[in-house]
N, C-alpha and C positions, 0 to 999 in steps of 0.2 A: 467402446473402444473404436477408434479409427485407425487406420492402418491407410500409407501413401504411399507408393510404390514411385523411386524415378530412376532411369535407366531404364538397360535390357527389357524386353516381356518376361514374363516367366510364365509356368503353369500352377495357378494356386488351385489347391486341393484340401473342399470341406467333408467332412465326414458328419459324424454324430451325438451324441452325448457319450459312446463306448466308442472302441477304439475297435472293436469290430462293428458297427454300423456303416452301413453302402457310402461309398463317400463319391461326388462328383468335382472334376477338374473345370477350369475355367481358365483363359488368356487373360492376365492382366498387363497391361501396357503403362509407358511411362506419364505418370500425372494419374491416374486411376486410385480411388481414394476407397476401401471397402470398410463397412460401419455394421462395427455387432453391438446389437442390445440385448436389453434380455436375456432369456436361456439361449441364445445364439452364441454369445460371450462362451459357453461353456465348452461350443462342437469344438470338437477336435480339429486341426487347422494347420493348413504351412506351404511353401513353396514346393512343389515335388522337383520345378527345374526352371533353371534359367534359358533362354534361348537368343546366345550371341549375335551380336550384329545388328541388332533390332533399334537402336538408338545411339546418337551422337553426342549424348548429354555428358557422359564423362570420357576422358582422351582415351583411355586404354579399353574400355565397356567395363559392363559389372550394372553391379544393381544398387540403389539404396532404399532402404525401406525403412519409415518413421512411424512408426507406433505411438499412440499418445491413449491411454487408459486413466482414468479417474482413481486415484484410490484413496480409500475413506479407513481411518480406526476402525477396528472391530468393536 
């Protein structure tokens, strides 16, 4: 999976394989591309928050975020 963030920063925040496993936050900025493989694919995952003002890429701010995942028949 790839995931591309443009716009805003935000604070993305991974966790674990459970949803109580320690999870750590990170700054991601506009154009920053994060790639899960593997059992990474599976952590728990997501934006905890946006933080306005950080980019000029869209007129009013906000964020967009593209996900592009493979997926195959079972």
């Amino acid at each position: 999976m790839v995931s591309l963030s443009l716009g805003d920063p935000a604070l993305f925040r991974i966790g674990g394989l459970t949803r109580d496993a320690p999870t750590r936050s990170l700054r991601i900025e506009s154009g920053d591309a994060l790639i899960f493989g593997g059992p990474a694919r599976l952590m728990f995952h997501g934006v905890d928050r946006i933080l306005p003002g950080g980019s000029s890429l869209l007129a009013n701010g906000g964020r967009i975020n593209l996900t592009l995942r493979r997926v195959t028949p079972a």
